[in-house]
N, C-alpha and C positions, 0 to 999 in steps of 0.2 A: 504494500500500500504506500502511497506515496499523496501527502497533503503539504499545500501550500499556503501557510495566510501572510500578504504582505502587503505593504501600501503599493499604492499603484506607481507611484514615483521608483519603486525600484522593480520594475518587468525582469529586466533581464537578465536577474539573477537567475531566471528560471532556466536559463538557455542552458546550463549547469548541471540537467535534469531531464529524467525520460518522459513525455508524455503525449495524447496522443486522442482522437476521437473517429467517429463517420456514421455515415446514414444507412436507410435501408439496401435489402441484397439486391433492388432492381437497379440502384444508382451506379454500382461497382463495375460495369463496364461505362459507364458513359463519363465517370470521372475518370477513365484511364484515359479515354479522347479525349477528354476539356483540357489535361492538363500534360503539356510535355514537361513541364517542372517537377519531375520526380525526382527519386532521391538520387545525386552525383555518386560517381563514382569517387570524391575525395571524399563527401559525408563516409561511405563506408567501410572504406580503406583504414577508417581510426581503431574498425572492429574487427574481430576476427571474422572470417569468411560464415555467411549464415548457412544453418542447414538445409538440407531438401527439404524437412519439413516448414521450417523457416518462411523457404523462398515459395514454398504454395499457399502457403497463409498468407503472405505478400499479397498474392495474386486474387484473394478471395476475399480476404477479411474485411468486413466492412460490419457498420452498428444495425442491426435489427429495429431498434426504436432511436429517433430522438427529437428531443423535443429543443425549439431555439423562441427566447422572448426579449425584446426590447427590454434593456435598464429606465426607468422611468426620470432616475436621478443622475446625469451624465457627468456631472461637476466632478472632476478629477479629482478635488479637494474632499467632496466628501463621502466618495467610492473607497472602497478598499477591495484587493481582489483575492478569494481563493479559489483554489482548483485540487481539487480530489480523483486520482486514477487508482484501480484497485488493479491487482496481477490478474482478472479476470476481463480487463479492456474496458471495466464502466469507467464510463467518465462525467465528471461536473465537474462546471466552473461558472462563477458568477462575477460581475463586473468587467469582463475581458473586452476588449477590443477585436473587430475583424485583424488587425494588423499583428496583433500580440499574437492570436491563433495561429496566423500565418506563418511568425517564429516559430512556434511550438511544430507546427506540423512538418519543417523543411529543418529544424534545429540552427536555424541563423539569428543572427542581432537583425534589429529592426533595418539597422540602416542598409542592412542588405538587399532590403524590399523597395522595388521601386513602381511608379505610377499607381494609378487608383486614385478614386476621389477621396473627398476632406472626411467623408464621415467613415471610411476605414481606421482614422485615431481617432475621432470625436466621439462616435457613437457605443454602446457600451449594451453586453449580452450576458443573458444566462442561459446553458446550455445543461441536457442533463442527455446522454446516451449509454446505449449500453446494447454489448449483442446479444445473439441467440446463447442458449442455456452451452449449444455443443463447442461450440466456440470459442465460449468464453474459458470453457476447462481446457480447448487445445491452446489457446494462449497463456494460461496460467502456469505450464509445463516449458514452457520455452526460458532459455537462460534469459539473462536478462539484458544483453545485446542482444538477443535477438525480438526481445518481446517491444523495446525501443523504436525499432526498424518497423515491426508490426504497428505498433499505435500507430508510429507517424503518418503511415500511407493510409491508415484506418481517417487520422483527422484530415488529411488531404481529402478523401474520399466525402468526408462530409462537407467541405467546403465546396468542392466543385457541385456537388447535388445540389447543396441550400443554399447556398451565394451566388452560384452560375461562376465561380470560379474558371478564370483562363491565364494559363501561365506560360510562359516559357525562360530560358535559361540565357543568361547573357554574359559575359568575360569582358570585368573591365581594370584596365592598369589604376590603383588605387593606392595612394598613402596607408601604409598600417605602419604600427608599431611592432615590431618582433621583441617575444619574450625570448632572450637565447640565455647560454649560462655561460655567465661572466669571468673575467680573466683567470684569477685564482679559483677558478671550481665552484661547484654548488656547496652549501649547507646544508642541504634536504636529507631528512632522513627518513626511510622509507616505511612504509606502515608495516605490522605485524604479520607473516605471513597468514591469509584466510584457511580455514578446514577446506579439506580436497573436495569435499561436494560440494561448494560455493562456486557457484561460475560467477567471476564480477565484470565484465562485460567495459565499455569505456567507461562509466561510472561505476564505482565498484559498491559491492553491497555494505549498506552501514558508509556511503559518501556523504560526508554536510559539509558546510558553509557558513560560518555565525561570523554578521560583522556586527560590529554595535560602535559610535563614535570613536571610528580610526584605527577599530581591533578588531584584527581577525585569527580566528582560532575554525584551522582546516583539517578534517579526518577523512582519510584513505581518498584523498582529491589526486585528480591525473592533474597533470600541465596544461592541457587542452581545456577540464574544467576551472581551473584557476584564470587563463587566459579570457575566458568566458566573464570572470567576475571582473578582472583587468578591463576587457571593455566598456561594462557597465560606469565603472570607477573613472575612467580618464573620456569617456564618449567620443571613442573612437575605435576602430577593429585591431583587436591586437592577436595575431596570432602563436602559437605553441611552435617555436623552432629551436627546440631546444635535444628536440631527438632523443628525452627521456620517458621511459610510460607509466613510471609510481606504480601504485600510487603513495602518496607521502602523508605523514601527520606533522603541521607546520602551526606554528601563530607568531604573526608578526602586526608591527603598530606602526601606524604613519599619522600626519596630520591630513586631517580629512579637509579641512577648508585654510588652507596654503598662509596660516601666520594669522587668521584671523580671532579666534578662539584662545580660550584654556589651554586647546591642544598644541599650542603654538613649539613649546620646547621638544614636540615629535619630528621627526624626519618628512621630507616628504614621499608619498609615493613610489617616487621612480627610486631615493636614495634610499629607501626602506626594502626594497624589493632586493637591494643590491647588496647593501649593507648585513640582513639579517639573514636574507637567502641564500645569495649568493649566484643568485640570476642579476640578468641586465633586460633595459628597455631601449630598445634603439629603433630609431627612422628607417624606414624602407619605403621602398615600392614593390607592389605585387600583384600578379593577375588574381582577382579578388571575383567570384562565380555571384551574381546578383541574380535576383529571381525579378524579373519582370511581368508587371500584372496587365494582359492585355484586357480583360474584361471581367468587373462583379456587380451584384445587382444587392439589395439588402435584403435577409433573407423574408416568406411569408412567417407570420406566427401559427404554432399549433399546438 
C-alpha cells in the first residue's frame, strides 16, 4: 500500500514513487491508439527487464470501474492532495491536477509536459478506480518494478479514455543539472542488505523521503529517486549520472530559503549535497525526452 498526504505546493515529491490508474476493459485498445506517449525505453532501462507475465499485463490491464468528479474548491491555497494505491491496482486520489496525473502516469517532472490548455494546472479532480477482482490478485503478485510499469500504463489508459488524451514523444536539447559524484568520492553508505524474497524494484521496499525545514532524512533511496527530490528543490531537471544504484540511508541539512531564515548558519543546497554527501551538482546540456500533448478534453462526470 502506498499513501500520500501533502500540500499541493510540493507534487513532485511524488515522482519519487510508484503509482498508477485506468478505465474500463472496452477503453484499453483505443488508449493504445490515442497515445504514442508510452512508456520510453530510458523510463525502463532504470529497471530490470519485466517478465512475460509482466509485459501481458502491460498489454491488458486497465480499471474495471472509475469514477472522475470536479474539485469544487480549486484555490491551490486551500486544496491539499492525497492519493492512495493499494498492491491490488485500486486507486484514489483527491485534489490532483490533469497535469500532476500526467506525471504520475509517464513518471516525469511536470516540466517535462508540454502544451495543453490552462485548466490542465488550474482545475482540480477526485478520482477513485479500481479493476476486476482477477486482476487485481494478478497484479498484486508482481515485484514491484514490475507492478510500477503496470499502474502507469493502467493510469495512461484512463486518461486517454476520460480526457480524450493524445500524446506523443518529442527530444529536446535542455539545460539540467547533473547529480554526479564529486572529486574525492561519495559519503553514501549503502542500506542494509533486504531478505532474499524482497524484490525492491527502482524504488526499493521500505523507500521514504522526510524533508521538514532544510532536513532530510533518506531510507533505502536510489540516486534516481533523490534526483527526483533534487528537482523539486532547485525547479529545474536534474538528472542521476552518477552511475550508482543504492540504495542508501542518508540525512543531510541545507538552508532551505538561501540566508533568509533561522536556517541561515546551514549550507546551501548544492554545498550541502557536496559537502555531507559527497556528490556534486553541475550544469549540462542534455537530450531531455518531453511528452507533448497534442489533444485533451475535460473529462464527463459519473
Amino acid at each position: 500500500m502506498t499513501r500520500f498526504f501533502i500540500p499541493a505546493s510540493c507534487t513532485a515529491l511524488l515522482l519519487a514513487s510508484t503509482l498508477t490508474a485506468t478505465a474500463q476493459q472496452s477503453a484499453g485498445a483505443a488508449a493504445g491508439a490515442a497515445m504514442t506517449g508510452s512508456l520510453t525505453s530510458a523510463q525502463q532501462s532504470a529497471d530490470k527487464p519485466l517478465s512475460p507475465a509482466a509485459q501481458e499485463l502491460m498489454r491488458k490491464a486497465v480499471y474495471d470501474v472509475a469514477s472522475i468528479h470536479p474539485l469544487k474548491d480549486n484555490d491551490p491555497h486551500h486544496v491539499s492532495i492525497s492519493i492512495h494505491s493499494d498492491r491490488n491496482g485500486d486507486f484514489t486520489a483527491s485534489g490532483v491536477t490533469a497535469r500532476l496525473l500526467l506525471s504520475l502516469a509517464w513518471g516525469i517532472d511536470e516540466s517535462r509536459i508540454q502544451g495543453g490548455p490552462a485548466w490542465l494546472t488550474e482545475d482540480r479532480f477526485t478520482i477513485a478506480a479500481k479493476p476486476d477482482e482477477a486482476l487485481g490478485k494478478q497484479i498484486a503478485v508482481l515485484d514491484t518494478a514490475a507492478q510500477k510499469f503496470v499502474r502507469r500504463k493502467m493510469l495512461q489508459s484512463l486518461l486517454a479514455d476520460r480526457f480524450a488524451l493524445k500524446t506523443h514523444w518529442i527530444t529536446e536539447q535542455r539545460p539540467v543539472i547533473a547529480l554526479e559524484v564529486a572529486k574525492n568520492g561519495t559519503k553514501l553508505h549503502a542500506s542494509p542488505t533486504l531478505p532474499a524474497s524482497t524484490e525492491p524494484g527502482t524504488h526499493p521496499a521500505g523507500s521514504s523521503m522526510n524533508a521538514d525545514n532544510g532536513k532530510l532524512i533518506a531510507t533505502r533511496v536510489t540516486l534516481e529517486g533523490f534526483a527526483s527530490f533534487l528537482t523539486q528543490q532547485l525547479h529545474q531537471l536534474v538528472q542521476d549520472q552518477t552511475g550508482l544504484t543504492g540504495p542508501y540511508d542518508f540525512t543531510f541539512e541545507w538552508d532551505p530559503d538561501n540566508g533568509d531564515t533561522a536556517t541561515a548558519n546551514k549550507p546551501t543546497l548544492p554545498t550541502a549535497v557536496e559537502e555531507q554527501l559527497g556528490l556534486k551538482l553541475a550544469s549540462r546540456k542534455a537530450p531531455v525526452e518531453v511528452l507533448f500533448i497534442d489533444g485533451v478534453t475535460k473529462p464527463s462526470e459519473n
